[in-house]
N, CA, C and O of each residue as an XYZ file, in Angstrom:
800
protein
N     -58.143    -32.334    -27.497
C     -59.579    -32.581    -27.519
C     -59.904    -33.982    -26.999
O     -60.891    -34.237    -26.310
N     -58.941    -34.909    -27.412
C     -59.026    -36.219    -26.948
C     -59.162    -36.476    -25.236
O     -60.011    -37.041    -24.547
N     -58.010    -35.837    -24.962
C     -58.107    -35.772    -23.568
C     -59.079    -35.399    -22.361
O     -59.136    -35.863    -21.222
N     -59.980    -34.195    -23.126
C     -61.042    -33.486    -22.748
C     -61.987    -34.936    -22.578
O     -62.247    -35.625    -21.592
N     -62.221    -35.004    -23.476
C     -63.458    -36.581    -23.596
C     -62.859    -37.785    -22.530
O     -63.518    -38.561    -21.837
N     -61.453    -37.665    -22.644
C     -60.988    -38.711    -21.802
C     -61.754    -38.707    -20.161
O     -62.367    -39.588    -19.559
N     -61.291    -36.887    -19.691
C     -61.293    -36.378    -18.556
C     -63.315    -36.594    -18.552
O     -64.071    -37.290    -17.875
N     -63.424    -36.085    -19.123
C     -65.275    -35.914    -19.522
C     -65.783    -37.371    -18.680
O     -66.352    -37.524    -17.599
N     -65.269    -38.381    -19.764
C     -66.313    -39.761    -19.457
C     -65.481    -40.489    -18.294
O     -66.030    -41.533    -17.943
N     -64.285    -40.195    -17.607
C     -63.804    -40.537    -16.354
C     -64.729    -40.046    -15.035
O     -65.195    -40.823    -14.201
N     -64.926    -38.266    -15.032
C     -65.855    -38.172    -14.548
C     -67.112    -38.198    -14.613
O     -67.781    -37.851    -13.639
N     -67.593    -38.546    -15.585
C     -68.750    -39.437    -15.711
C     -68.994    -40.670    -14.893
O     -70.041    -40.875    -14.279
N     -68.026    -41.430    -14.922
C     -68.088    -42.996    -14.768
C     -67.882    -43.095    -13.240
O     -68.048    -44.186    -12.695
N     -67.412    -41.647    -12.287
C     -67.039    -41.520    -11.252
C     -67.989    -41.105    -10.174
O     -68.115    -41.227     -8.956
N     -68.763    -40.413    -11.462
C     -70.616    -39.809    -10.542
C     -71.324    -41.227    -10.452
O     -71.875    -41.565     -9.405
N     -71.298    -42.058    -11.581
C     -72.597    -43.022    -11.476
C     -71.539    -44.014    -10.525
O     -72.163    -44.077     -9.465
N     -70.465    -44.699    -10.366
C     -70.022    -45.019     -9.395
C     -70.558    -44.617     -7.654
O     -71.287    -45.101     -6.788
N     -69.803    -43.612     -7.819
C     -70.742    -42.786     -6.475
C     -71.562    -43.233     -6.276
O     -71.682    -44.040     -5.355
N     -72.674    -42.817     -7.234
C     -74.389    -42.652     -7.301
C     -74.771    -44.369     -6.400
O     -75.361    -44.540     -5.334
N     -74.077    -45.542     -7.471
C     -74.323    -46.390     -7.217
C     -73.796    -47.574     -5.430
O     -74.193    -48.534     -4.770
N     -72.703    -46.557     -5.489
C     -71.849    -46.857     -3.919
C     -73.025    -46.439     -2.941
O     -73.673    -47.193     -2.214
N     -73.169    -44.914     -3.104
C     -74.382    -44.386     -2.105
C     -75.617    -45.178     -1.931
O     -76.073    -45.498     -0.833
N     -76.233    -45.537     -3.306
C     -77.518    -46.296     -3.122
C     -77.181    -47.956     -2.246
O     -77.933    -48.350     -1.354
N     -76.244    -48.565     -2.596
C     -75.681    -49.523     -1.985
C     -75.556    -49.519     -0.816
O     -76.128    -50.438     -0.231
N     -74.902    -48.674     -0.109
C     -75.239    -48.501      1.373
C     -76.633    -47.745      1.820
O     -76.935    -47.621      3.007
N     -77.107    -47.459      1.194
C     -78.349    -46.805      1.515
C     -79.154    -48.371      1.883
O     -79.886    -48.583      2.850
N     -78.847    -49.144      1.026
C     -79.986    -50.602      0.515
C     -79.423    -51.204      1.919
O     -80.109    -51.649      2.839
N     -78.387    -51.133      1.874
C     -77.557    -52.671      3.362
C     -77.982    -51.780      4.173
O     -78.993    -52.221      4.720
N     -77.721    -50.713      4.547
C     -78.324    -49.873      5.532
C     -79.593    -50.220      5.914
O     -79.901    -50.554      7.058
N     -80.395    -50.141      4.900
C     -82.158    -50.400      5.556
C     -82.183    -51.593      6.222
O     -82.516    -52.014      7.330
N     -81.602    -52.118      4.916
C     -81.685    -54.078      5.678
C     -81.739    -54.265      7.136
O     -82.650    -54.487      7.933
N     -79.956    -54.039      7.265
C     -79.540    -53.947      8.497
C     -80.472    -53.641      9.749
O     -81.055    -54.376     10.546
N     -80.390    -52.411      9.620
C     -81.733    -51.439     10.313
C     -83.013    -52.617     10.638
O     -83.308    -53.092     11.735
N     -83.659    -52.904      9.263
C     -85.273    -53.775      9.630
C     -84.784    -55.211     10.305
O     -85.536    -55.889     11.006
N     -82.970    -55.697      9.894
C     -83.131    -56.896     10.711
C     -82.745    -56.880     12.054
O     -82.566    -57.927     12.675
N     -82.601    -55.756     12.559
C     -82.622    -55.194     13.931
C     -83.759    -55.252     14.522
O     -84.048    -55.851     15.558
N     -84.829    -54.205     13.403
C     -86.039    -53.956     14.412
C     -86.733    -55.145     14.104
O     -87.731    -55.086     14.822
N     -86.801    -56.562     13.220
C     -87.324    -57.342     13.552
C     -87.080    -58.729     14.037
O     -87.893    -59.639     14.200
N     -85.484    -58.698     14.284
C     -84.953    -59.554     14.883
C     -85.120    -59.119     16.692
O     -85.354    -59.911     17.605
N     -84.910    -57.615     16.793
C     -84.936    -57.240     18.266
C     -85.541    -57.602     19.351
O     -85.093    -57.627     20.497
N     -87.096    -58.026     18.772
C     -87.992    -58.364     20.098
C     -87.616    -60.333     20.232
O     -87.788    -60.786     21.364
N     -87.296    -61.030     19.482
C     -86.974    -62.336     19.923
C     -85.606    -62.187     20.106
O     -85.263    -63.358     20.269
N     -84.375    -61.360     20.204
C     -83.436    -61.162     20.834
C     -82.840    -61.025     22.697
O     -81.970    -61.435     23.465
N     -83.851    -60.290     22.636
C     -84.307    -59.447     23.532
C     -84.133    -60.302     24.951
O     -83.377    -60.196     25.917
N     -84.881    -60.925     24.700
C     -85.162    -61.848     26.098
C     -83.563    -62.367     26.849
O     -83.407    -62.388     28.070
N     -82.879    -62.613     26.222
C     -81.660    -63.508     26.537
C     -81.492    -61.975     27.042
O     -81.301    -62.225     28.232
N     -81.452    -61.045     26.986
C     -80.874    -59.513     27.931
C     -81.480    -59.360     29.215
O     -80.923    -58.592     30.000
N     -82.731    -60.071     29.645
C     -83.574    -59.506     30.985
C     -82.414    -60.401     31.785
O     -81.596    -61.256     31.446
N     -82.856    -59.618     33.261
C     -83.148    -60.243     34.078
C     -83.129    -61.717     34.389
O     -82.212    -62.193     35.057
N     -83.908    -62.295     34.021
C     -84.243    -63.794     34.020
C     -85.197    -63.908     32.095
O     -86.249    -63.429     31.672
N     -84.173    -64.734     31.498
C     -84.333    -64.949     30.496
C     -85.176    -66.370     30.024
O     -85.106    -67.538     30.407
N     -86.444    -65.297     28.457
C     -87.565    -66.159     28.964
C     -87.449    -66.175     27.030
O     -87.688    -65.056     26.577
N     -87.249    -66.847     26.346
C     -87.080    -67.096     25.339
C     -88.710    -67.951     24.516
O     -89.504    -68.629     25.168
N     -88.795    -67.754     23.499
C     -90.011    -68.076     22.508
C     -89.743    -68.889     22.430
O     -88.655    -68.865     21.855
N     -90.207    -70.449     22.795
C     -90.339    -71.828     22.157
C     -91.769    -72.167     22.262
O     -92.292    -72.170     23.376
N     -92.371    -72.421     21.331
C     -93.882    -72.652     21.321
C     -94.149    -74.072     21.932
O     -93.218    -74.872     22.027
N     -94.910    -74.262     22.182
C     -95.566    -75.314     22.619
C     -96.000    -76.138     21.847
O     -96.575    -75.852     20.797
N     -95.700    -77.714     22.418
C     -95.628    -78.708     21.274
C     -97.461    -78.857     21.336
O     -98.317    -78.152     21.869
N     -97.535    -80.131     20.513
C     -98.415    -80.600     20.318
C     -99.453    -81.378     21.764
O    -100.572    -81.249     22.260
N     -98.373    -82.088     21.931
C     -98.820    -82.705     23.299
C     -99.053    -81.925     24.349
O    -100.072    -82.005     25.034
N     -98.131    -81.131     24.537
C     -98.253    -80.324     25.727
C     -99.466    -79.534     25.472
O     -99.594    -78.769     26.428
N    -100.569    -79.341     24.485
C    -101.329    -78.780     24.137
C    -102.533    -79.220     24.609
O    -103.514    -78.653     25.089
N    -102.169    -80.659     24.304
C    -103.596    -81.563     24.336
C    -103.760    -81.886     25.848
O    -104.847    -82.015     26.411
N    -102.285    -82.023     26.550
C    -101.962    -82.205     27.810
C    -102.888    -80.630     28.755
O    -103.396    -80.938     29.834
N    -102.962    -79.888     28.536
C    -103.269    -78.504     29.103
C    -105.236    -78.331     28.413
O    -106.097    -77.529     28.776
N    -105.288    -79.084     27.702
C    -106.491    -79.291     27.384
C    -107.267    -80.381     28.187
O    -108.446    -80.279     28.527
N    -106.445    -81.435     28.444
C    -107.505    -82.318     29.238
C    -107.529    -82.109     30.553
O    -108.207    -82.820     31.295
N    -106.800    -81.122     30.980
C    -106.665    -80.477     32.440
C    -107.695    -79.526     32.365
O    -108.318    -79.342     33.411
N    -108.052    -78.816     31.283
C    -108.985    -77.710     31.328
C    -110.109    -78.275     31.196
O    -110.978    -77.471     31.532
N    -110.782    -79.782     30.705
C    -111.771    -79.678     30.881
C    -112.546    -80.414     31.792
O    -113.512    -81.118     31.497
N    -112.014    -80.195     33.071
C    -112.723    -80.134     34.173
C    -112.468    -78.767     35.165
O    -112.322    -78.757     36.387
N    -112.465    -77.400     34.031
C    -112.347    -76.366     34.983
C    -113.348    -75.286     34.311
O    -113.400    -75.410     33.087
N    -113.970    -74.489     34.724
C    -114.783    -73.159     33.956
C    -113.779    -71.864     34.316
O    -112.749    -71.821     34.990
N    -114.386    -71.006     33.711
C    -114.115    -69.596     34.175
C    -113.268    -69.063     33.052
O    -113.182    -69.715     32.011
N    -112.451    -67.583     33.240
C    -111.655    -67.044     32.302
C    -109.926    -67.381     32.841
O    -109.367    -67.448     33.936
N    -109.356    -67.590     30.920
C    -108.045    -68.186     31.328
C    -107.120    -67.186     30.463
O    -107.292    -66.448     29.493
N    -105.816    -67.617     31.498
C    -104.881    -66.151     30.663
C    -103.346    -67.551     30.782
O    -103.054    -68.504     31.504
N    -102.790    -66.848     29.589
C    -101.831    -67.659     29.347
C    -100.753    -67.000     29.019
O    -100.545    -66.774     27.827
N     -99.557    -66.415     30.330
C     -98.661    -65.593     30.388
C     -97.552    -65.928     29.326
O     -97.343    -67.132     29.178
N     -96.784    -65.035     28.541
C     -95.853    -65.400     27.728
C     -96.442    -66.619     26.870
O     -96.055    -67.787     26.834
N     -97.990    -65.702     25.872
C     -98.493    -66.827     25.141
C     -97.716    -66.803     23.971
O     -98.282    -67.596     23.218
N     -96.699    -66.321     23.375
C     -95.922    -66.634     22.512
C     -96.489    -66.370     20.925
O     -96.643    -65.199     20.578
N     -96.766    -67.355     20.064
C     -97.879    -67.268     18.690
C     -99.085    -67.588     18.847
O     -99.802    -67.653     17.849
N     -99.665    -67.895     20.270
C    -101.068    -67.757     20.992
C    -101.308    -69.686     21.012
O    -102.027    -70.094     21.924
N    -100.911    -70.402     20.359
C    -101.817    -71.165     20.127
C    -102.115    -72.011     21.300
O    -102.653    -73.106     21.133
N    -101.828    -71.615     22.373
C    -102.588    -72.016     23.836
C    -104.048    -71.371     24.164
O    -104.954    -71.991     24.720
N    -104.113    -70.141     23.764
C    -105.125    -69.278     23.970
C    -106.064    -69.541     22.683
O    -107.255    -69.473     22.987
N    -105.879    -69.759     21.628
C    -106.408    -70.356     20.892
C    -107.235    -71.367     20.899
O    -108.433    -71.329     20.617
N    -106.472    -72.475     21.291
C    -106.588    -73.868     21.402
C    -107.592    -74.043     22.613
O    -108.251    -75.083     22.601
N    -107.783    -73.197     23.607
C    -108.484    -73.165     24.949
C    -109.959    -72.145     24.945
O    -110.859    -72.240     25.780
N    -109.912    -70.830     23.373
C    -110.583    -70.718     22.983
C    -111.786    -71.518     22.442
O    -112.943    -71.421     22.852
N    -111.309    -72.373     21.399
C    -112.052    -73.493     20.934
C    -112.445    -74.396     21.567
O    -113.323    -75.124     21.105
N    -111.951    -74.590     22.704
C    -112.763    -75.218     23.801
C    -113.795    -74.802     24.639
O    -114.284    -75.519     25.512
N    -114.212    -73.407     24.338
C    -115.013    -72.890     25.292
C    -114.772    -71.766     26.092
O    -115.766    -71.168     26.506
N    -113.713    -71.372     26.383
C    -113.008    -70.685     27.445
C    -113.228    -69.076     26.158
O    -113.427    -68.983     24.947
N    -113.028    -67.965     27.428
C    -112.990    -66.676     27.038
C    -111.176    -66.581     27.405
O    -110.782    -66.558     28.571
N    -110.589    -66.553     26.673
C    -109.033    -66.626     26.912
C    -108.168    -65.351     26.659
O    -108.638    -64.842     25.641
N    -107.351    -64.762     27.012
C    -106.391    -64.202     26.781
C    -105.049    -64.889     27.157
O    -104.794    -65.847     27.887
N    -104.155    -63.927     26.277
C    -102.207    -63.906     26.352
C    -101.947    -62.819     26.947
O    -102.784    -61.917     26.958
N    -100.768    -62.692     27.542
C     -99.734    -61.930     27.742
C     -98.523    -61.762     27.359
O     -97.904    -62.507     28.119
N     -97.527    -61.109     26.454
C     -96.685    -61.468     25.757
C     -95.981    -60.430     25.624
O     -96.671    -59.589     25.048
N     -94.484    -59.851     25.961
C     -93.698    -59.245     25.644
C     -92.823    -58.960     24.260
O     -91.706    -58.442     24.283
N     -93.261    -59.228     23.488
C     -92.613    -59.768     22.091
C     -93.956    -59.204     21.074
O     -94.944    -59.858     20.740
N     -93.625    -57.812     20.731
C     -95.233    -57.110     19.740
C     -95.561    -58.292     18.446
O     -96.663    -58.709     18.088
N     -93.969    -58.709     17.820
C     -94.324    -59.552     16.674
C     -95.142    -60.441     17.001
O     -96.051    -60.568     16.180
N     -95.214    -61.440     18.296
C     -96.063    -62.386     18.537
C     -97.450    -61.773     19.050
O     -98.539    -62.235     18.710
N     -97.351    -61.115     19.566
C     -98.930    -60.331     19.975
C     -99.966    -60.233     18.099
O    -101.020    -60.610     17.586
N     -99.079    -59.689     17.865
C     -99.948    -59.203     15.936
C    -100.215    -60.584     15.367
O    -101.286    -60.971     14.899
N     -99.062    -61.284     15.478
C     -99.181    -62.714     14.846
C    -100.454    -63.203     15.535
O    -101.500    -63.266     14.889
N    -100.409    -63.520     16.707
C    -101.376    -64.287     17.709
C    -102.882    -63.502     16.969
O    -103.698    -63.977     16.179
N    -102.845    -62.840     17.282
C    -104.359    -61.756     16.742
C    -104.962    -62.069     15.377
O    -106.135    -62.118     15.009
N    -103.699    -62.283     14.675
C    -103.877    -62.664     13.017
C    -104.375    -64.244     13.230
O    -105.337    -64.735     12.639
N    -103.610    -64.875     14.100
C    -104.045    -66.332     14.232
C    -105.606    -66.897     14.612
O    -106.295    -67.841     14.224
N    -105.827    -65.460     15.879
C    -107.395    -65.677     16.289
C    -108.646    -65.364     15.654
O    -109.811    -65.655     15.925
N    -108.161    -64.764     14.833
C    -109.085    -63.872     13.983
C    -109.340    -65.134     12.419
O    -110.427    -65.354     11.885
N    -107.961    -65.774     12.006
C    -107.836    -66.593     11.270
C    -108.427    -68.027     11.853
O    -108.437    -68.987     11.083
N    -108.806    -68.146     12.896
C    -109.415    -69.641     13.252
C    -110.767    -69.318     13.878
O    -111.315    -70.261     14.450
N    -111.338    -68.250     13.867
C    -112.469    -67.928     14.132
C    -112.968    -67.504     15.636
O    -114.085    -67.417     16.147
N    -111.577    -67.272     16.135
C    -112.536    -67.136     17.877
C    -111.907    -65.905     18.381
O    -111.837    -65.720     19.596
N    -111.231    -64.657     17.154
C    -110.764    -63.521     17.659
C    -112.095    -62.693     18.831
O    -111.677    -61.897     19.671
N    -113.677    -63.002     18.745
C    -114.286    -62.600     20.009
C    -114.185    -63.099     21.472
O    -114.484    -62.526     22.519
N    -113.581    -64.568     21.196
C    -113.345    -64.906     22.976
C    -111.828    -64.941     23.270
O    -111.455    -65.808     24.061
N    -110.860    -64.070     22.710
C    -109.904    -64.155     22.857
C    -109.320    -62.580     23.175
O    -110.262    -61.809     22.992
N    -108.370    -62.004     23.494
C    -107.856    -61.025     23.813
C    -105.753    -61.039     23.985
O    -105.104    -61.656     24.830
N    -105.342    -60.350     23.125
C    -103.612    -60.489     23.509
C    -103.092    -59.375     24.196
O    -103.506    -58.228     24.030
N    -102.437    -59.611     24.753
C    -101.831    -57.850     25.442
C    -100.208    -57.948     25.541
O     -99.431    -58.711     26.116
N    -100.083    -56.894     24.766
C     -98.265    -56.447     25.105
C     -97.867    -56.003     26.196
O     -98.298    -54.881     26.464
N     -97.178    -56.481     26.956
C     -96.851    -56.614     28.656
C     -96.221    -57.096     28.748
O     -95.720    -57.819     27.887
N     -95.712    -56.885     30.471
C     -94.456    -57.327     30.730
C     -95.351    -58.300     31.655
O     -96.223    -57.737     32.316
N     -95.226    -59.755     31.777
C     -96.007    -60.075     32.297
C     -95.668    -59.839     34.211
O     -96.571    -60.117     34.999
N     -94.423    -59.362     34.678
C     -94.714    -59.047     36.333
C     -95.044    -57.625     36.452
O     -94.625    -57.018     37.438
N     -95.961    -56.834     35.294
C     -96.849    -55.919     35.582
C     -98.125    -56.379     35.157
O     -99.027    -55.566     34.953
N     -98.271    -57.448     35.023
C    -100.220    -57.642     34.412
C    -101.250    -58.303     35.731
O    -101.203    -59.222     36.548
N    -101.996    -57.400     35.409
C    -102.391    -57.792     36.982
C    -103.337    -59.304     36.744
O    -104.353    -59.214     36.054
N    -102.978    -60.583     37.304
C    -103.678    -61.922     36.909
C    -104.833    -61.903     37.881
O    -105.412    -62.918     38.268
N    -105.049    -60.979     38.153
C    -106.485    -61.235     39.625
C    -107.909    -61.751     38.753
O    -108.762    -62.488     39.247
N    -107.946    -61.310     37.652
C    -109.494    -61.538     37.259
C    -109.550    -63.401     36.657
O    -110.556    -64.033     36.333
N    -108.356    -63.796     36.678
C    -108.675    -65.092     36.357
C    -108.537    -66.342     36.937
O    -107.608    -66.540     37.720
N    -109.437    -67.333     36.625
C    -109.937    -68.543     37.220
C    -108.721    -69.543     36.576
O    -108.418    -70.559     37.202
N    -108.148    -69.265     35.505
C    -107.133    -70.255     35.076
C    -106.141    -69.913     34.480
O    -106.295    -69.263     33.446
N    -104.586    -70.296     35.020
C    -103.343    -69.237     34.825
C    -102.606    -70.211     33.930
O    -102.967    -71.332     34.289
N    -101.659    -70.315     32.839
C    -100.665    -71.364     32.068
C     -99.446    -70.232     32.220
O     -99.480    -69.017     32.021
N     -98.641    -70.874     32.537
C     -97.487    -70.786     32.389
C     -96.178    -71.538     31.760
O     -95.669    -72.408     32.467
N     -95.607    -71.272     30.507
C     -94.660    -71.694     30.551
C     -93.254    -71.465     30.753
O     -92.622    -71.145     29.747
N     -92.571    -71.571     31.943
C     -91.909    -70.472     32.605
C     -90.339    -71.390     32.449
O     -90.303    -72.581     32.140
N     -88.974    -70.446     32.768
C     -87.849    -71.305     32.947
C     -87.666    -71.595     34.293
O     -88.437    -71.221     35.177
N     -86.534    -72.337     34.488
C     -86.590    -72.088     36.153
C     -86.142    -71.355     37.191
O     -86.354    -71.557     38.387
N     -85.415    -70.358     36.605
C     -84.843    -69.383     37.476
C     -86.323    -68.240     38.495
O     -86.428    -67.687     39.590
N     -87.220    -68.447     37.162
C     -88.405    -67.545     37.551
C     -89.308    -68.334     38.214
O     -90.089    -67.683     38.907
N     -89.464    -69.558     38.231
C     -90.689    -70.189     39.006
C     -91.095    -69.646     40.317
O     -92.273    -69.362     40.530
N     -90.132    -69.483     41.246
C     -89.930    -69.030     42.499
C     -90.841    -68.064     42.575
O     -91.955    -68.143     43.093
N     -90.152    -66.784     41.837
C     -90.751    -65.443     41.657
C     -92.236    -65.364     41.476
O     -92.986    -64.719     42.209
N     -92.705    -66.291     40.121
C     -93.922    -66.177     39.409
C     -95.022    -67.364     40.568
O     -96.251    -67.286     40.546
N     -94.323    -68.294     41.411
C     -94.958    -68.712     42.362
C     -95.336    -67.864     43.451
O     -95.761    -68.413     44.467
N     -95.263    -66.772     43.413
C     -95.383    -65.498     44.510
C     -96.405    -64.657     44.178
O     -97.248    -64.367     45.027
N     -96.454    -64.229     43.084
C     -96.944    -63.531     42.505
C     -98.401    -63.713     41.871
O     -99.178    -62.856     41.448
N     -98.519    -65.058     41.937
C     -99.833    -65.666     41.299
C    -100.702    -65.962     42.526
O    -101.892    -65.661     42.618
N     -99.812    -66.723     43.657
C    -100.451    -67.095     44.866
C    -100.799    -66.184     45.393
O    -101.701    -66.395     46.204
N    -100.362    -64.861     45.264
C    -100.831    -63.382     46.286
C    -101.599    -62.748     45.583
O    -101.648    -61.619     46.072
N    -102.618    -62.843     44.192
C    -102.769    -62.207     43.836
C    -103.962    -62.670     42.964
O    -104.710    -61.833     42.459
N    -104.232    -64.654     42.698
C    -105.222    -64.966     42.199
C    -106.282    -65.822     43.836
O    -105.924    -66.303     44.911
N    -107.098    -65.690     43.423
C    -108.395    -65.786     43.936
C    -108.286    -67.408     44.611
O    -107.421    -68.097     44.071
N    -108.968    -67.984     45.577
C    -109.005    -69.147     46.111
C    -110.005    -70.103     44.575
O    -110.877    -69.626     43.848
N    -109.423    -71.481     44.564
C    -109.970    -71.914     43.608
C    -109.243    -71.738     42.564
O    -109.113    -72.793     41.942
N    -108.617    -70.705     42.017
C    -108.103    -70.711     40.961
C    -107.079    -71.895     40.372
O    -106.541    -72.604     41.223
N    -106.907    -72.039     39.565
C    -105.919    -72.790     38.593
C    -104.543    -72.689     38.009
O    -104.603    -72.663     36.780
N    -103.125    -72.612     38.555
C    -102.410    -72.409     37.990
C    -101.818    -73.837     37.146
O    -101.534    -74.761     37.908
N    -101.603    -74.108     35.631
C    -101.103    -74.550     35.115
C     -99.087    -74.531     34.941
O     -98.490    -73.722     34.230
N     -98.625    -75.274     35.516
C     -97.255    -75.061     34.754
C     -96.458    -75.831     34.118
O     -96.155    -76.865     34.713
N     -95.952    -75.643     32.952
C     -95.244    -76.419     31.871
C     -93.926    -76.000     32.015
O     -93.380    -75.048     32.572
N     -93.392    -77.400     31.071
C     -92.348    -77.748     31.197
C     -91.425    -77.314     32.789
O     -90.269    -77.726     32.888
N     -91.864    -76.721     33.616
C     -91.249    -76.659     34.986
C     -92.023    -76.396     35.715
O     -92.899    -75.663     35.256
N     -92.193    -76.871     37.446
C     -92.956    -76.929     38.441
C     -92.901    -76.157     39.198
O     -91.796    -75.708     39.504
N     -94.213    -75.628     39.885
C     -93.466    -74.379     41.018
C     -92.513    -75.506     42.130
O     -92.423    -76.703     42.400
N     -91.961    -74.262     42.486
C     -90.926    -74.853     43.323
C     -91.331    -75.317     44.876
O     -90.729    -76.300     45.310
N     -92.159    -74.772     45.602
C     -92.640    -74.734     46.789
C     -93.910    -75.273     47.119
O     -94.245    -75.211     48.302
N     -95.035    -76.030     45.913
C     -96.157    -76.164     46.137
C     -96.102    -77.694     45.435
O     -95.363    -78.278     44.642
N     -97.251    -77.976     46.155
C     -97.481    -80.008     45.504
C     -98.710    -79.919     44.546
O     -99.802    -79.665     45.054
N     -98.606    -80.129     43.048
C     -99.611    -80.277     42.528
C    -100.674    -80.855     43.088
O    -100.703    -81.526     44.119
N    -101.928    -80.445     42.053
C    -102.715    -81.519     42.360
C    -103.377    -82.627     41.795
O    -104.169    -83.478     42.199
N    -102.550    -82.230     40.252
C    -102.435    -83.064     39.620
C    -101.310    -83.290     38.717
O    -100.552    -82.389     39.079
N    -100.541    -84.084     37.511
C     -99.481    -84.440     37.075
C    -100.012    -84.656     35.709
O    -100.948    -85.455     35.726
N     -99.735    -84.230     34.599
C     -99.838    -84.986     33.511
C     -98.684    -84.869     32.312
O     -98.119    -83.776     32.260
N     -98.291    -85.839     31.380
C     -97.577    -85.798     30.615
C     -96.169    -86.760     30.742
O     -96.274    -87.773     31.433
N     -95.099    -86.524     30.213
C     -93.862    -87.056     30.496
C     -92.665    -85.813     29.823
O     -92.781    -84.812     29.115
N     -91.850    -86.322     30.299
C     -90.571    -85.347     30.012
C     -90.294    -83.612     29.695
O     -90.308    -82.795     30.615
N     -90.130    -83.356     28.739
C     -90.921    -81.933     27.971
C     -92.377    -81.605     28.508
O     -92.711    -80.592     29.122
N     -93.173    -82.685     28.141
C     -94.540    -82.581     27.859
C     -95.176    -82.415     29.112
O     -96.396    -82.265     29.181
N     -94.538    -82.428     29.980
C     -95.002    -82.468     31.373
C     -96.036    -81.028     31.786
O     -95.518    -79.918     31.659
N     -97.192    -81.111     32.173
C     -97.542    -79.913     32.695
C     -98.352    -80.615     34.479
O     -99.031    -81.629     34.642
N     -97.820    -79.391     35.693
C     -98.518    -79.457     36.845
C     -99.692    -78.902     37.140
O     -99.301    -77.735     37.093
N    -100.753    -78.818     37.391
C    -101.867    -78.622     37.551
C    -101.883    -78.325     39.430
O    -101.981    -79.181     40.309
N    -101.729    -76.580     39.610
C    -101.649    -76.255     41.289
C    -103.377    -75.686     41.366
O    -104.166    -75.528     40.434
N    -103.571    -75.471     42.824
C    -104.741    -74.926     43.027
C    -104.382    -74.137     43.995
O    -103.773    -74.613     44.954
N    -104.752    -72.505     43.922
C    -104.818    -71.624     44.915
C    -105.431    -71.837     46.031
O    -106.658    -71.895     45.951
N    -104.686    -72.049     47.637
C    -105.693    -71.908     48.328
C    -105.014    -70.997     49.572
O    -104.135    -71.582     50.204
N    -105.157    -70.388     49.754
C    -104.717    -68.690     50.509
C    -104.734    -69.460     51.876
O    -103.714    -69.406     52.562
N    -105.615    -70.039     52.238
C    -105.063    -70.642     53.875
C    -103.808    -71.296     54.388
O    -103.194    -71.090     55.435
N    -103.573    -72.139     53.396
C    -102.404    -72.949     53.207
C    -101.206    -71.875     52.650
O    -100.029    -72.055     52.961
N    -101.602    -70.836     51.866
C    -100.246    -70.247     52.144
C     -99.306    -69.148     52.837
O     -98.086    -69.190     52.675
């Protein structure tokens, strides 16, 4: 009889074992899983093509891209706006602004941000790849690009935005064109180009 009870509460102790092994990988399992799907989109980038990684924009470089903007009007788009706060920041200045941003977490964030500082009506984010967004409707372009892509994204802006327009570029310069203006130092550096279709 002893033995019976022995055998009894062994397999007992062998189900809730189980029970508890299963739920255990069930738990690391999810984890795993959500730190995939929310590690994936800032992963991601180091896999393209030409790799374009999330570093936000400092402070300066902010204020730097601000005193360039205010001697310009019109609508501004700010490719690979990251947690927005370029489009933001250019919002509150006046401007009807949008992002472009490959990375959904930063698109939702950015939205939460515009909506949280009050100018989610002159602002707009879009999930895109930005060498499918078409930049024709705007008067003022930011870029903060690496340098493998300047080349490329110097092609693409010049064939495709309007005479007059504004391309901004940070932390790296197009490669083929002479600003027309310079501001900042080191990091902080942003070029200030102007479209002009004759000249190119």
């Amino acid at each position: 009889m002893g033995e019976y009870f022995d055998e009894l509460s062994t397999s007992d102790s062998e189900k809730i074992l189980s029970k508890a092994g299963l739920s255990l990988i069930g738990i690391t399992g999810g984890l795993a899983m959500a730190l995939v799907i929310g590690c994936g989109p800032f992963i991601s980038p180091a896999l393209r093509r030409v790799c374009l990684p999330y570093i936000p924009a400092t402070d300066t470089q902010v204020q730097n891209i601000l005193k360039v903007l205010s001697q310009r009007k019109g609508r501004l788009l700010d490719i690979g706006s990251g947690d927005g706060r370029v489009v933001i920041a250019a919002a509150k200045n006046g401007f009807i602004a949008d992002g472009v941003e490959l990375n959904p977490w930063l698109v939702a964030f950015s939205k939460w941000q515009a909506l949280r500082h009050g100018v989610q009506p002159k602002t707009n984010f879009f999930y895109c790849d930005l060498w499918k967004f078409n930049v024709s409707p705007y008067n003022n372009v930011i870029i903060f690009g690496v340098e493998e892509m300047m080349s490329e994204l110097e092609e693409k802006l010049f064939q495709e935005l309007d005479n007059g327009a504004a391309v901004i570029a940070c932390r790296f310069p197009l490669p083929s064109k002479t600003p027309v203006f310079t501001c900042g130092m080191g990091i902080d550096t942003i070029w200030l180009y102007e479209i002009k279709k004759d000249s190119y």
